[in-house]
N, C-alpha and C positions, 0 to 999 in steps of 0.2 A: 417557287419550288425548285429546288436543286436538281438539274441531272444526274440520273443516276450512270455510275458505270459499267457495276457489276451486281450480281447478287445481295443479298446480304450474308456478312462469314457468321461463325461462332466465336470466334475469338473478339469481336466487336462489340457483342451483345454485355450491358451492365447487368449487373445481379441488384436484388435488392438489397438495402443494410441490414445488419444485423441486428440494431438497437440494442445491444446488450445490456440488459438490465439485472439487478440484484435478486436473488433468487437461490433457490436449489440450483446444483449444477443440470443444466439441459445444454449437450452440445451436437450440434449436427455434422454429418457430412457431407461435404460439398468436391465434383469430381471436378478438376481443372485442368489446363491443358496439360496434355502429356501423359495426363491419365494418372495424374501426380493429385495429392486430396488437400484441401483445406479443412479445419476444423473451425466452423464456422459457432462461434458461443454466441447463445442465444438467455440465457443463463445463468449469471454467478454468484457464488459466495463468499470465496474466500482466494488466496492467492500468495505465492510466496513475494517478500517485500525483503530488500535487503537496509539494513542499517550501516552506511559508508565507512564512518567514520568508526565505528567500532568492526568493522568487516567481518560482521554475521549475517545472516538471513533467514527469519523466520517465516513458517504459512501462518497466514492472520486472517480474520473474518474482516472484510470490507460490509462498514457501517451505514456512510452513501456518499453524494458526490459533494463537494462542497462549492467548488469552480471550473469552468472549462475554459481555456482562452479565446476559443470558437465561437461559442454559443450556449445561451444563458438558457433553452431548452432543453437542453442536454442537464443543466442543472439540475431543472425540475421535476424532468420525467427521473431522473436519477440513470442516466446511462454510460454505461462505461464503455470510455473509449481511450487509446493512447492519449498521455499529457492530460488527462483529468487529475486534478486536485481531490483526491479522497479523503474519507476519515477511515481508520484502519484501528482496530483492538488494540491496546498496547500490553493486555497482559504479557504473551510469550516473552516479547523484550524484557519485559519486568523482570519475568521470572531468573530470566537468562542474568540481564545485570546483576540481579540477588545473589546472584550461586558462583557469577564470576566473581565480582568485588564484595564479599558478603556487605554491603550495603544497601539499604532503602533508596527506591527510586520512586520522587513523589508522592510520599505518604505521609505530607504533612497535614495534609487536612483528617483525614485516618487517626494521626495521633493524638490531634486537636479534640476529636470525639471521645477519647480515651479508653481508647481499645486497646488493649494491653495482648502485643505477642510475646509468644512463650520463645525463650532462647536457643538455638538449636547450637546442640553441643560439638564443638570442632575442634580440631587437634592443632598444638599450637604450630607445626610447620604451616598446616594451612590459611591459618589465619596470619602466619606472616608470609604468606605466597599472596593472599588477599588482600593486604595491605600494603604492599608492590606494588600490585597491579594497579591499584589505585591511586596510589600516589604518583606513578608515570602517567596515568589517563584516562585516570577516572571519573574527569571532572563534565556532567551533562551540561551543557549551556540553558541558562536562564528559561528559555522559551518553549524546547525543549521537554525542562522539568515541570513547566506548567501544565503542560501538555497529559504528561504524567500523572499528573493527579486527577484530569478527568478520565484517562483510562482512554484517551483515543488519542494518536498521532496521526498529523497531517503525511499523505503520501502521495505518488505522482507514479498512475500507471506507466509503464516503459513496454508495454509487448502491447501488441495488437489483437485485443480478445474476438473480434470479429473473424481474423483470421488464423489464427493461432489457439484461439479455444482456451487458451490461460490470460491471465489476469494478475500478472508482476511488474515492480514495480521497484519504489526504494523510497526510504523516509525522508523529508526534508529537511535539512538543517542550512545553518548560516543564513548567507543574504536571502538564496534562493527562498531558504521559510519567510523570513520578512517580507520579502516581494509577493509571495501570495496570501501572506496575513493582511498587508493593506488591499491588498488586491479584493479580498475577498470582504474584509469590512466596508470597500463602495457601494 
């Protein structure tokens, strides 16, 4: 047994985790030193997620977790925590890419089925403002649009839902996606 020296403080003392799990929102308050609060989420369902490469950001429903680099219970139980690997709705994106570059994103298997949409009628400056925009950088990468067609993108919380009480984050693209595509097929 160690000597003690003094008391014990409050500022020493550990709290317990948050385990934030996927859910309705439930967020607590928690009073910290200073008299300064945390919001401690206990809680979530959805979160804003930004897409880099196109530098937008949508709020999306978080699906569940798919990797954690920590700990493969965290997997199971499905708990969110900063730097988890998610799956994340892909509609909003969709919609978003639709309306920016009037083009389909991932809806080859859709067409395959032979579901026939109706054409929405556009004006020709816009369609050649949409066909700009495309042609400078329109193009989704291969993995990406797979992704698209099941309607969920891989994502990687960035805030700390524990103590921040939100649940944001940003889509995976390039190596970083491949690094936890294998990652997660072990």
């Amino acid at each position: 047994m160690r000597a003690t020296y003094r008391k014990k403080r409050a500022f020493e003392k550990g709290r317990q985790t948050s385990a934030t799990r996927i859910g309705p929102k439930r967020i607590h308050l928690v009073r910290t030193r200073g008299g300064n609060r945390k919001f401690r989420g206990l809680r979530m369902e959805s979160g804003n997620f930004s897409w880099g490469s196109e530098g937008i950001s949508r709020k999306c429903r978080v699906i569940g977790v798919s990797y954690h680099p920590s700990n493969n219970e965290l997997v199971r139980t499905n708990t969110l925590t900063k730097s988890a690997v998610v799956q994340v709705d892909a509609a909003p994106f969709r919609q978003w890419y639709e309306n920016h570059y009037g083009q389909g994103v991932g809806r080859r298997r859709q067409r395959a089925a032979g579901e026939k949409e109706e054409e929405v009628k556009k004006s020709k400056s816009v369609e050649k403002k949409q066909a700009d925009r495309f042609k400078k950088q329109g193009k989704v990468e291969p993995a990406i649009e797979k992704q698209f067609e099941a309607s969920r993108l891989y994502a990687v919380i960035a805030s700390r839902p524990g103590q921040s009480g939100r649940c944001d984050g940003y889509i995976l693209e390039g190596e970083e996606l491949a690094f936890y595509q294998r990652a997660i097929r072990k």
